[in-house]
C-alpha positions in Angstrom: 17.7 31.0 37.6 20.7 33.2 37.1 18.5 35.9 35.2 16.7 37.0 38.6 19.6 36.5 41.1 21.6 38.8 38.8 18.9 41.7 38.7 18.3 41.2 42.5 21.6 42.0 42.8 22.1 44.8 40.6 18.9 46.7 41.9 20.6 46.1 45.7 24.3 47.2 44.6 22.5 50.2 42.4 19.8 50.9 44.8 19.6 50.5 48.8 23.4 49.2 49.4 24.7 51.7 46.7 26.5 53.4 49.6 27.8 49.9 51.2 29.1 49.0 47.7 32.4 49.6 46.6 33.2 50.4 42.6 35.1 47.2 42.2 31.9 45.4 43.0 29.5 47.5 41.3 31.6 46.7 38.0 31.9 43.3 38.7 27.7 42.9 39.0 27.5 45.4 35.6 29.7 43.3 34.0 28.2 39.6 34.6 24.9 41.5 33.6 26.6 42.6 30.8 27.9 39.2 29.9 24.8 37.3 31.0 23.5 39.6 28.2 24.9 38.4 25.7 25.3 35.1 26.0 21.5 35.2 27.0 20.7 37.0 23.4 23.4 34.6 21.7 21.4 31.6 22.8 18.2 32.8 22.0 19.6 34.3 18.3 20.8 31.1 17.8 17.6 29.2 18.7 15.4 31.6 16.7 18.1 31.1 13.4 17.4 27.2 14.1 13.6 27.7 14.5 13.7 29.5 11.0 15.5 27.3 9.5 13.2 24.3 10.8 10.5 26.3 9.5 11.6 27.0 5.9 12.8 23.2 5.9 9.0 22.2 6.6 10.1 19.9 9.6 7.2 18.5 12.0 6.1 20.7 14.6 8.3 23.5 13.5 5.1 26.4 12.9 3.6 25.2 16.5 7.3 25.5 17.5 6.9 29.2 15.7 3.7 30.3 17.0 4.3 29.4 19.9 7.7 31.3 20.3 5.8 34.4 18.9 3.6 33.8 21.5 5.9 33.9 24.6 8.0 36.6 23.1 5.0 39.0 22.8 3.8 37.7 26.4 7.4 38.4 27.7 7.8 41.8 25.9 4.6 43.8 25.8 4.0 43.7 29.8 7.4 44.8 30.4 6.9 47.7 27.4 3.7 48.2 29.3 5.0 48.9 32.9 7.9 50.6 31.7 6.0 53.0 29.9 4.1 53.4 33.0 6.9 53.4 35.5 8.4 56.5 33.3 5.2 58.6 33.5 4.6 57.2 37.5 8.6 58.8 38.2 8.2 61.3 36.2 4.7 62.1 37.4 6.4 61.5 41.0 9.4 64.1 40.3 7.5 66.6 39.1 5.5 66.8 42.5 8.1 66.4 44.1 10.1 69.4 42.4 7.1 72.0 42.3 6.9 75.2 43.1 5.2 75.3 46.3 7.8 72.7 47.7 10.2 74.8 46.6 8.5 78.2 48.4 8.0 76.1 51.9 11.7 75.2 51.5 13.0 78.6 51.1 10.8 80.0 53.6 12.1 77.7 56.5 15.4 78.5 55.9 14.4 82.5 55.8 12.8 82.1 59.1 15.7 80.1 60.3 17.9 82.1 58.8 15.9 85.4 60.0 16.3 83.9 63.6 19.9 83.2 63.8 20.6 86.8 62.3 18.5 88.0 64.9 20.4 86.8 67.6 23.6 87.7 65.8 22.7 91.1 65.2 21.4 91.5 68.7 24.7 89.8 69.9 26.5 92.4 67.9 24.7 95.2 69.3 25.1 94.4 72.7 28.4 93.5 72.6 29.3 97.2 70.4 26.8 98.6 73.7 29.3 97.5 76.3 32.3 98.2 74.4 31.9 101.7 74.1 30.4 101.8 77.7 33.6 100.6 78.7 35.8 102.5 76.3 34.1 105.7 77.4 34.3 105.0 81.0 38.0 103.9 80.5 39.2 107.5 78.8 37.2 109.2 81.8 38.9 107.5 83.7 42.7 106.8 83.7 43.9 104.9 85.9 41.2 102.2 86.1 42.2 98.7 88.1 41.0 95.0 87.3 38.9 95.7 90.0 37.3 98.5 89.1 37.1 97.4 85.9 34.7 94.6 87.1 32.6 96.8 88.6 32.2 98.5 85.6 31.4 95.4 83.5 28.9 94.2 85.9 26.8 97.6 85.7 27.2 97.6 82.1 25.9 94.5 81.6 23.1 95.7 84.3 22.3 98.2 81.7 22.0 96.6 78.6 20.1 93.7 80.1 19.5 92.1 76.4 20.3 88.6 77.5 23.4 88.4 77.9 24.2 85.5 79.5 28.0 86.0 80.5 30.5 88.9 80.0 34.2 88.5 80.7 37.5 90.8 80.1 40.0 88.5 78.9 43.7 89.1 77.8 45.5 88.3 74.6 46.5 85.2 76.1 42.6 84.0 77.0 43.6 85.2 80.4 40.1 85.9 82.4 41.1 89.5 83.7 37.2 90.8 84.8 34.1 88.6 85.0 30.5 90.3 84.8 27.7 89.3 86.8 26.3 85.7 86.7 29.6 85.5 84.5 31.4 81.7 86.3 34.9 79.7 85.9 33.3 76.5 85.3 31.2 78.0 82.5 33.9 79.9 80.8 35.0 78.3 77.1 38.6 79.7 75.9 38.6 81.1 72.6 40.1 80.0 69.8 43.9 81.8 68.8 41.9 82.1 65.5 39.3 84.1 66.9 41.9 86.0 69.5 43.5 87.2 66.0 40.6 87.7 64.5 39.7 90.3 67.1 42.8 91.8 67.6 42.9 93.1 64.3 40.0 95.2 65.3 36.9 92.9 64.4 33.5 91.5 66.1 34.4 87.8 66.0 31.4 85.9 66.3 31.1 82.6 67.8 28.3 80.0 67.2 28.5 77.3 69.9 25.2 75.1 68.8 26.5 72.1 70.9 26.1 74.3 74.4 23.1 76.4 72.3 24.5 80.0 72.6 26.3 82.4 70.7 29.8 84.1 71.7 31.0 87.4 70.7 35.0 88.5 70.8 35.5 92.2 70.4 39.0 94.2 71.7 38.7 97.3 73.9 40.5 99.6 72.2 40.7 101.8 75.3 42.3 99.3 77.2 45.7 97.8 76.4 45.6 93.8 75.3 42.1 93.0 76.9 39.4 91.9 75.0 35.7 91.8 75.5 34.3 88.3 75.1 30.3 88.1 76.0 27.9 85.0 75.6 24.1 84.8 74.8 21.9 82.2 74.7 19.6 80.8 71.8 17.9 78.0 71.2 19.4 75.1 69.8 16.9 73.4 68.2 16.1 75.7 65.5 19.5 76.2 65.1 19.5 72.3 64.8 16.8 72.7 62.4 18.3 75.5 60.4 21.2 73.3 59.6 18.8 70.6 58.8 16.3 72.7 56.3 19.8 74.1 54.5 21.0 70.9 54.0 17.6 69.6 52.8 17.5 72.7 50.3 20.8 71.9 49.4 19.5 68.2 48.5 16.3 69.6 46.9 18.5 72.1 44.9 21.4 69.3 43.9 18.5 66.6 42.6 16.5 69.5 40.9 19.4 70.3 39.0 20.0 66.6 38.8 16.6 65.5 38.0 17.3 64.8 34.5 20.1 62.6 35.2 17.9 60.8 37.8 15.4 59.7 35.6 17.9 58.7 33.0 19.9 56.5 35.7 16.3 55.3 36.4 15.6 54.4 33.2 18.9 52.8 32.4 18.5 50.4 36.3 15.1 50.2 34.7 16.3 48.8 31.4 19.1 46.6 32.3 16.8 45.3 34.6 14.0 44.4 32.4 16.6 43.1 29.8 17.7 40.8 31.7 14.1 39.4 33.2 13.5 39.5 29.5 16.0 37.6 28.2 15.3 35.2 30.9 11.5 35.1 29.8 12.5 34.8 26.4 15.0 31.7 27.0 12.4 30.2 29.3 9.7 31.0 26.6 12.1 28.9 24.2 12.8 26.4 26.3 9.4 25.5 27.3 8.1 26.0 23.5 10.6 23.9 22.2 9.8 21.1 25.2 6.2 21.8 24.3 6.0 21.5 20.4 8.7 18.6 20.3 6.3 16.2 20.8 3.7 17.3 19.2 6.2 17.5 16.1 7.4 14.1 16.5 3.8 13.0 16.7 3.3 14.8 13.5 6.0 13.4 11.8 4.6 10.1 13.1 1.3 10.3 12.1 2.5 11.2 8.5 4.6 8.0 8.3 2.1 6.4 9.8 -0.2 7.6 7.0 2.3 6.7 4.6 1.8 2.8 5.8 5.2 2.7 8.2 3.2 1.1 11.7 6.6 0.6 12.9 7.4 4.2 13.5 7.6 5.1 17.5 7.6 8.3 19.0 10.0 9.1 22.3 7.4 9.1 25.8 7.8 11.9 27.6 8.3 11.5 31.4 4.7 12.8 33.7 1.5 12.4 33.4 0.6 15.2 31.5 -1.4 14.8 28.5 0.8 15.1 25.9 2.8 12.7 27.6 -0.1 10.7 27.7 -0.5 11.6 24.1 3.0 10.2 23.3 2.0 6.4 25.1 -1.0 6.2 23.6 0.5 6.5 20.2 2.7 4.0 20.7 0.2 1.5 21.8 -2.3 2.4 18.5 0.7 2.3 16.1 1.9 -1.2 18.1 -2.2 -2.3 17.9 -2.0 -1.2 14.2 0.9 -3.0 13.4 -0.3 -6.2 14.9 -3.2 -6.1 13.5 -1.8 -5.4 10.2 0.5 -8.1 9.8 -2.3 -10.3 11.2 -4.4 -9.4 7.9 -1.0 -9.0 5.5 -0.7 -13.0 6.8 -4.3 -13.4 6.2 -4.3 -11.4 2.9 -1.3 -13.1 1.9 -3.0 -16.6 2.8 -5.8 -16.0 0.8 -3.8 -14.4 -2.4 -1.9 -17.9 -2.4 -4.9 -19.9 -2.1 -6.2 -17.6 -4.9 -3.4 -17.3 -7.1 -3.9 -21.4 -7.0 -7.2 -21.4 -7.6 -6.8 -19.4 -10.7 -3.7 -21.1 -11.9 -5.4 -24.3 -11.8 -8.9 -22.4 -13.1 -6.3 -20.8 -16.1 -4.7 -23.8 -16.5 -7.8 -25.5 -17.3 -8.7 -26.0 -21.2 -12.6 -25.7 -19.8 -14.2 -22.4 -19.3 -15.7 -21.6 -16.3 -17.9 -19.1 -14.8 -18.9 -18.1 -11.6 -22.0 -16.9 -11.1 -23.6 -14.8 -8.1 -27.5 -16.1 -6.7 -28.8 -13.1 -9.0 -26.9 -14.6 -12.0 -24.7 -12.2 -12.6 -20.9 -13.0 -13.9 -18.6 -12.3 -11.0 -15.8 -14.3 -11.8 -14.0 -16.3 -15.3 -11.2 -17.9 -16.6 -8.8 -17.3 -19.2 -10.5 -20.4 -21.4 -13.8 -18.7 -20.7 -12.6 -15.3 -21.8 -11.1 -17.1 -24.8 -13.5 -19.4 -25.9 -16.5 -17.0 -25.6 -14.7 -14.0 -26.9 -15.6 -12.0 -23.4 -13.8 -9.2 -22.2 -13.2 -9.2 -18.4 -13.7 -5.8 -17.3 -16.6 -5.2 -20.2 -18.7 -8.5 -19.2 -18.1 -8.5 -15.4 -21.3 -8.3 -14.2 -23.5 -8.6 -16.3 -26.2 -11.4 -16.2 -25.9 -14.8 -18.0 -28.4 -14.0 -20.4 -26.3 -10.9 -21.8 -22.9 -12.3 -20.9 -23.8 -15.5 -23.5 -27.2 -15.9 -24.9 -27.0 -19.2 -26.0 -26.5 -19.9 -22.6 -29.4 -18.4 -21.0 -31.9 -21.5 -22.0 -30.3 -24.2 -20.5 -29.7 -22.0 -16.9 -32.8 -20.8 -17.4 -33.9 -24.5 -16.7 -31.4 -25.0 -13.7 -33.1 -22.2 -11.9 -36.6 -24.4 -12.4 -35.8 -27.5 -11.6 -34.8 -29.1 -8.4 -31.8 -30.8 -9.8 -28.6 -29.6 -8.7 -26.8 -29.8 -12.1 -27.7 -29.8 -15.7 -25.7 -30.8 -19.0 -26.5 -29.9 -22.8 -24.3 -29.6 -25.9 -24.5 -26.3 -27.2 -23.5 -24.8 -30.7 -22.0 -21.2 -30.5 -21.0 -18.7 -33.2 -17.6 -16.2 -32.5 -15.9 -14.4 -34.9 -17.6 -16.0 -38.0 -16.7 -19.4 -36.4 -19.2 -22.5 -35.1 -17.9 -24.3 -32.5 -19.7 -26.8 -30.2 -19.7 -26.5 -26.4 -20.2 -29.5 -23.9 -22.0 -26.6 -20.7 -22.4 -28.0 -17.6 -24.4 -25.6 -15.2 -24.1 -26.5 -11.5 -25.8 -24.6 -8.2 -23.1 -23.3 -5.4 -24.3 -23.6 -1.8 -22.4 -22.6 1.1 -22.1 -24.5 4.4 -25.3 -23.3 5.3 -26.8 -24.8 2.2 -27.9 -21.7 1.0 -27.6 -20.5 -1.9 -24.6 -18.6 -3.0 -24.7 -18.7 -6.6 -23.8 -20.8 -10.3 -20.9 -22.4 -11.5 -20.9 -22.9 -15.8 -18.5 -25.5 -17.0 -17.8 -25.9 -20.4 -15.4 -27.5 -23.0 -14.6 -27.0 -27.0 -15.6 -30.7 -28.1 -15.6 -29.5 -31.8 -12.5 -31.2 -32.3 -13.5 -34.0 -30.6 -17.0 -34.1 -32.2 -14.8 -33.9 -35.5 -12.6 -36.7 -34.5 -15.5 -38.9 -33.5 -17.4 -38.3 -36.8 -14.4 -38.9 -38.8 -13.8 -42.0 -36.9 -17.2 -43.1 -37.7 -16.4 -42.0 -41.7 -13.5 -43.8 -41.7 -15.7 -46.9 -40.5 -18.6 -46.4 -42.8 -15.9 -45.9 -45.6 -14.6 -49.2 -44.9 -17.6 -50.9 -44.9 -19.0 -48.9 -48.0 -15.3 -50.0 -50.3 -16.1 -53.3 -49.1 -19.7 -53.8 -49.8 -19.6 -51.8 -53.1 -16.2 -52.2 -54.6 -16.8 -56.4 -54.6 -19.8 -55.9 -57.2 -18.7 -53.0 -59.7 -16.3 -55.5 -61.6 -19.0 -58.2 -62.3 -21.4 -55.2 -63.0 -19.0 -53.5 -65.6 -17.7 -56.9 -67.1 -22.0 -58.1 -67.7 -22.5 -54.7 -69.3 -19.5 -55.2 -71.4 -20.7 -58.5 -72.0 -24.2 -57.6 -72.7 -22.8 -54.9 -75.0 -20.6 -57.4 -76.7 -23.3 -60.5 -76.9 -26.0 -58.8 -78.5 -24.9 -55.6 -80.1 -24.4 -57.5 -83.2 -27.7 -59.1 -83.5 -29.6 -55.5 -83.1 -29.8 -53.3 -85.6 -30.6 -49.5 -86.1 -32.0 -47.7 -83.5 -31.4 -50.0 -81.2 -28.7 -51.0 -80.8 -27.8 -47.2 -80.7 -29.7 -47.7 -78.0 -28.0 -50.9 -76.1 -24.3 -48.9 -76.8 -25.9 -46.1 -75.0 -27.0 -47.5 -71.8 -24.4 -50.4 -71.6 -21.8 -46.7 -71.9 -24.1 -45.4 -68.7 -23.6 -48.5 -66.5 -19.5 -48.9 -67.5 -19.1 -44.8 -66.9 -21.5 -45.2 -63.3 -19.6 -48.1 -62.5 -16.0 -46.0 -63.2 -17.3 -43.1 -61.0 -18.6 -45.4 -58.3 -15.6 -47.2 -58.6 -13.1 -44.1 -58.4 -15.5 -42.9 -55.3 -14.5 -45.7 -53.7 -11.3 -45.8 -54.1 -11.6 -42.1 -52.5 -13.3 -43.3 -49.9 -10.4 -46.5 -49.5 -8.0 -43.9 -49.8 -9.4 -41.8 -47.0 -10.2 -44.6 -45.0 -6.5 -46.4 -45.0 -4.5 -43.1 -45.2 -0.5 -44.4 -45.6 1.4 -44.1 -42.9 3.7 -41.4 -43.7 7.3 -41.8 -45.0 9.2 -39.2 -43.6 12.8 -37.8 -44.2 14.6 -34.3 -44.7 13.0 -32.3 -46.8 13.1 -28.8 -48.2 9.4 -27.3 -47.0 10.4 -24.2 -49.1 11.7 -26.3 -52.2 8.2 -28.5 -52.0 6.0 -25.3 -51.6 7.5 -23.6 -54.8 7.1 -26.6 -57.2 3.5 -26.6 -55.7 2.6 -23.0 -56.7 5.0 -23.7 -60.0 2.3 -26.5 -61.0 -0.8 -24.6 -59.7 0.5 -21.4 -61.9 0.3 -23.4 -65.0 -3.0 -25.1 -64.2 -4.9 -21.5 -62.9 -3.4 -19.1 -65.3 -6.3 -16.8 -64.5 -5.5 -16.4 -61.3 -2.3 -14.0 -60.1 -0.4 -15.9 -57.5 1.4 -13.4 -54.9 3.6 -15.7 -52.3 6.6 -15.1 -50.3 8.5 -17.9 -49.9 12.1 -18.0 -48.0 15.7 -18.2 -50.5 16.9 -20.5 -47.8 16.2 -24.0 -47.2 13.5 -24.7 -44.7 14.3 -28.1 -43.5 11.6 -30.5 -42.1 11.2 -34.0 -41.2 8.0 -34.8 -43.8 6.6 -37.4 -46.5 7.1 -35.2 -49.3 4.2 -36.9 -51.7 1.9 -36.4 -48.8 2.8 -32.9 -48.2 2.9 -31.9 -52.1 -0.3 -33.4 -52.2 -1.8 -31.0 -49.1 -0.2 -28.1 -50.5 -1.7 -28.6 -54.6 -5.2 -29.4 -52.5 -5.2 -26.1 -51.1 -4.0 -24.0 -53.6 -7.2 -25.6 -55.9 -9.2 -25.4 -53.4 -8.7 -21.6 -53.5 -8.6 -21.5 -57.1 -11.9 -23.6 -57.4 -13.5 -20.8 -54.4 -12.8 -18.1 -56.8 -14.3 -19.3 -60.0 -17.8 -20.5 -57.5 -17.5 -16.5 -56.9 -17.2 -15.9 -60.5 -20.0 -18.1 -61.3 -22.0 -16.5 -58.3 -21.7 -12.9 -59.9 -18.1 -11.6 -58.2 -18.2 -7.9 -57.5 -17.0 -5.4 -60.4 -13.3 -4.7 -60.7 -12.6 -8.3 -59.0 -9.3 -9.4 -59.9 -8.7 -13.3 -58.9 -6.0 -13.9 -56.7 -4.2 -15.9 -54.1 -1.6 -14.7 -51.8 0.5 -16.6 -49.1 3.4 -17.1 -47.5 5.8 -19.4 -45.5 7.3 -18.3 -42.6 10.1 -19.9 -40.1 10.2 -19.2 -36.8 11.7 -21.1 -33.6 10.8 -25.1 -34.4 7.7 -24.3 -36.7 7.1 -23.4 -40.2 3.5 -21.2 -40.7 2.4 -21.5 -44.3 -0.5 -19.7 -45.1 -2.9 -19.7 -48.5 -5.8 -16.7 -48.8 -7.7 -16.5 -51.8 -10.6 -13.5 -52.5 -12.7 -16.2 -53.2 -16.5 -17.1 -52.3 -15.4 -17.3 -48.5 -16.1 -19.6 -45.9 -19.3 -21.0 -44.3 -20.6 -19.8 -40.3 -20.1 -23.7 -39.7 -16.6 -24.1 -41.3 -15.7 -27.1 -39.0 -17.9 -29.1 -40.7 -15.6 -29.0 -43.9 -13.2 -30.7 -42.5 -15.8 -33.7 -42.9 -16.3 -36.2 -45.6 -19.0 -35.1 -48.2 -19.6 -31.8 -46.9 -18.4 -28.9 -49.6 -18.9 -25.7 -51.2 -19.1 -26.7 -54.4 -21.8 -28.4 -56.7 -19.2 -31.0 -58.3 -17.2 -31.7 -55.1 -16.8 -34.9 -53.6 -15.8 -33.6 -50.0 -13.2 -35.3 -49.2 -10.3 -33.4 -49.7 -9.9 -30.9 -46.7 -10.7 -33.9 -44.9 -7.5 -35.7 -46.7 -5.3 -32.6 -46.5 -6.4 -32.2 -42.4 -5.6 -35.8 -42.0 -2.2 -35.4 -43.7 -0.9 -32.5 -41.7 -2.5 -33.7 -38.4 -0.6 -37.0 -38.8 2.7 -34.6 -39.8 2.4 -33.0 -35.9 0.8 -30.0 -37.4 -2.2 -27.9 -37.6 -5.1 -26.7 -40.1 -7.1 -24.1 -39.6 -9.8 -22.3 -42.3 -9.9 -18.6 -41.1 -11.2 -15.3 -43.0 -9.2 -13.6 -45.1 -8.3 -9.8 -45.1 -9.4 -8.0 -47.9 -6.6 -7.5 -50.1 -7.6 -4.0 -51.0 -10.0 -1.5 -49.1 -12.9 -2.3 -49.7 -12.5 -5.7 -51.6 -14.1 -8.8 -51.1 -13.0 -11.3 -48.2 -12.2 -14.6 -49.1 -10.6 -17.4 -47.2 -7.4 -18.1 -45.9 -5.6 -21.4 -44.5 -3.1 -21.7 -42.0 -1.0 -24.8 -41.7 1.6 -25.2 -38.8 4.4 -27.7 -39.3 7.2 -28.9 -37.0 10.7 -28.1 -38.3 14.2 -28.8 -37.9 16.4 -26.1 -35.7 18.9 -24.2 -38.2 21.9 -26.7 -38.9 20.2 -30.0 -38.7 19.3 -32.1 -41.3 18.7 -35.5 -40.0 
């Protein structure tokens, strides 16, 4: 608002009122232009540098901000460049018409003509006025002694004669004194000249007298026939070209003065000009600035917004703008998505965060499960399984997601094959599986899904390792039959044995020869059948009423050396590599038991090697066994690999009576040794062995896991 007032103000003190103003005021307005100026450019210096530096700081809104600063500056700037340029040529275009040379010619020729017509009536004035002078000098020297009466006599007929228009002729003294008055010549109409002009004329000149208020001219002249008078004569003229004589000089004047001035004119012009556009400029610009910054500051902070908003923060808010204008429309309505968002948001984060417990619980309990289980879609696809699944099927989640049944687990696909056939809603089958050379036996039941719609939504597979428990129940029902077969057997082997012997005894002496070679030989068969079946069933006695273990503390390490000491000497083909602890490894164990598990498994190995040998073991085979016991926190791992003949698909099943490897095995003694460390708190389990060289042949390897004593105890 100040920016006009102030060049309002300077065009009036520098333009119409410049006479009106006083200096003191026109320096006062220069100067609050002046200062206005400045401060003006200082504020918008100052708003550019912070534009700038918005800009080079990447803030939000700050190129719009730019742009649209450029945009006002060029709109302010380039119509003002524009009509200045033009307001130069237009003055300057103006100026030179003014100041040409035919303006100049009709100029100079008024005044000539004016000029030409005053010096007419001068010169005519002057004639007349020299006329009657002489007339009356002559007339004077003709005549001496002339009175004031005569001597008006004589005026009036020279003024008769000269008849030039002469309006009034009067002899006056040195003193002004009216001595003689001409014809037509009054009191009332006579005007007293000057002492000025009296002097003028007394030194002998035509004194000339223009009297443009009473439009005539006056001539003083002295008689120099006559002693102190003077001739004073009047003429008229017209007053209005006199009027306009003094009018066209002054005008020429004027015209000559800005002629010669012209340059400075156009520079004062130019300089009003410029101070004046400066300062509607720098009001542009500041209102250009102003109205930029109130227009891109929201559409920065709604920038800024939207990219928090886009970096998930719903809760950012942008500051409404007062009106009803759209951005400040645009400002509301951003509020009210972001507060929508938000809302909605934490409506599906409490939702999402529902359902993630629920599902977290669902597979804890599914992981926490020792069954497998799979979901299936209604295509029959694998969509979803647990960790017992992935474990017990050897899947990999991201490889077998998705893919059906069939290819997921063959051995499966039979028995859902049937589901999908029948109308039942569930099916059950044992199933025997091979992973990772080992047989195991799977309990699968395969149930449909429906959804509250009773539709279909897909399969559920449940399934369990009953190996062990197939194991258990089989040695159960082993122990049972060995029981019964001790009981029923073992009664008649002594009164077999003792009527051989008897036989033997009884009629060996009354044969002779060949035959009773022949009686020895057979009574030898049934004593030696009845020893075997005798020591079988005290195996099976043995198997069947295992001893309840004695335990106390015991060196594990101590125990598993003197087994390998004993085994070294009884397999000296075989190189024994072990790594066995220096310090004690204390245990809570029946050592007899133990020693026993430990020299059971170490021949077992040895007795795997020689099958091999016997089989046709690969060239360069070097018999070996190689273990080691290891203590960590509360358990001892002791493990025995041989490179033996190796282990069968369906190993589990050596853990059962009569089932071996070997042609002159009984089978009971992996049974024993499981029974032994099972009944210890530990483990067994028959694994494959790593080559021991590249390229070698893999044997067998056994891992037993015992409880032990934390470092320091010992009871």
């Amino acid at each position: 608002m100040l920016g006009p007032v102030l060049a309002v103000l300077t065009f009036l003190v520098l333009g119409p009122l410049s006479d009106m103003a006083d200096a003191p005021g026109l320096r006062l307005i220069i100067l609050a232009d002046l200062v206005y100026v400045l401060v003006v450019a200082a504020l918008v210096a100052r708003e550019v540098a912070r534009i700038v530096a918005s800009r080079r700081a990447q803030s939000a809104g700050s190129r719009l901000h730019l742009r649209l600063t450029g945009v006002f500056t060029v709109v302010a700037l380039v119509p003002t460049i524009l009509v200045a340029v033009f307001a130069t040529i237009t003055v300057n275009m103006g100026l030179e018409g003014w100041f040409s040379d035919r303006v100049s010619r009709a100029l100079g020729n008024s005044v000539d003509a004016a000029v030409a017509y005053s010096q007419e009536h001068r010169d005519d004035l002057s004639t007349d006025t020299l006329a009657l002078a002489n007339f009356l000098n002559l007339n004077r020297r003709a005549t001496v002694l002339l009175s004031d009466g005569d001597l008006r006599q004589l005026l009036s007929q020279g003024q008769g004669r000269i008849q030039r228009g002469l309006q009034e002729a009067f002899i006056i003294d040195g003193g002004g004194e009216i001595r003689a008055r001409g014809e037509s010549s009054y009191l009332f109409d006579f005007d007293l000249p000057s002492e000025a002009d009296l002097a003028q004329a007394a030194e002998g000149q035509l004194v000339l007298i223009e009297d443009r208020r009473q439009n005539e001219f006056r001539a003083l002249m002295r008689l120099n026939a006559f002693p102190d008078r003077y001739l004073y004569v009047s003429r008229e003229v017209d007053g209005s070209i006199l009027a306009l004589l003094d009018e066209t000089q002054q005008t020429v004047q004027l015209y000559r003065q800005l002629e010669a001035d012209r340059g400075r004119v156009l520079f004062e012009f130019g300089l009003l000009y410029l101070g004046f556009a400066l300062i509607m400029v720098m009001a542009a610009i500041w209102l250009g600035l102003w109205f930029a910054e109130r227009l891109s500051r929201p559409v920065g902070q709604l920038a800024g917004a939207a990219q928090r908003v886009g970096q998930g923060d719903l809760s950012v808010r942008v500051p409404e703008e007062r009106g009803d204008d759209e951005i400040a429309m645009l400002g509301r309505l951003f509020n009210q998505m972001t507060r929508q968002l938000k809302g909605q948001r934490d409506t599906l984060v409490e939702q999402n965060a529902a359902t993630e417990a629920r599902r977290r619980l669902f597979d804890s309990v599914l992981g926490s499960v020792t069954a497998g289980v799979i979901g299936l879609n209604e295509a029959g696809r694998v969509d979803f399984m647990n960790r017992s699944a992935l474990r017990l099927l050897q899947l990999v989640e991201q490889r077998d997601s998705g893919l059906s049944l069939s290819a997921a687990v063959p051995e499966f696909a039979a028995l859902f094959e049937r589901l999908q056939k029948s109308t039942a809603e569930a099916v059950q089958e044992e199933i025997k599986l091979t992973r990772a050379g080992k047989q195991e036996s799977l309990l699968v039941r395969m149930a449909v899904r429906r959804n509250a719609e009773d539709e279909l939504e897909g399969y559920v597979v449940a399934f369990d390792d009953v190996t062990q428990l197939v194991s258990a129940q089989r040695m159960a029902a082993w122990g049972d039959v060995a029981r019964r077969i001790a009981h029923e057997i073992k009664n008649p082997l002594t009164p077999i044995q003792l009527s051989a012997e008897r036989i033997k005894r009884r009629y060996a002496k009354d044969l002779q020869g060949e035959d009773k070679a022949k009686l020895e030989e057979l009574t030898e068969i049934i004593v030696r059948q009845t020893n075997d079946l005798r020591r079988i069933v005290d195996e099976f006695s043995k198997f069947a009423r295992m001893p309840e273990p004695e335990t106390r503390v015991e060196d594990l390490a101590r125990l598993f050396r003197e087994a390998l000491t004993l085994q070294r000497a009884g397999q000296p083909g075989v190189r024994f590599d072990f790594a066995i602890p220096a310090d004690p490894v204390m245990a809570e164990l029946d050592p007899t038991m133990i020693g026993q598990a430990f020299t059971n498994l170490l021949k077992n190995g040895g007795e795997a090697i020689e099958t091999l040998q016997e089989k046709g073991a690969p060239k360069g085979h070097v018999p070996q066994l190689r273990g080691a016991l290891t203590a960590t926190a509360g358990a001892a791992i002791i493990t025995i690999a041989d490179n033996g003949i190796g282990l069968p698909v369906d190993r589990e099943k050596l853990f059962e009576p009569y089932v071996t490897t070997r042609d002159k095995g009984t089978g009971l003694g992996l049974p024993i040794v499981k029974k032994i460390i099972e009944e210890h708190g530990g483990t067994l389990e028959l694994l494959d062995a790593e080559p021991f060289e590249d390229g070698a042949h893999s044997g067998a390897m056994a891992r037993i896991t015992l409880p032990i004593l934390p470092n320091g105890e010992t009871a």
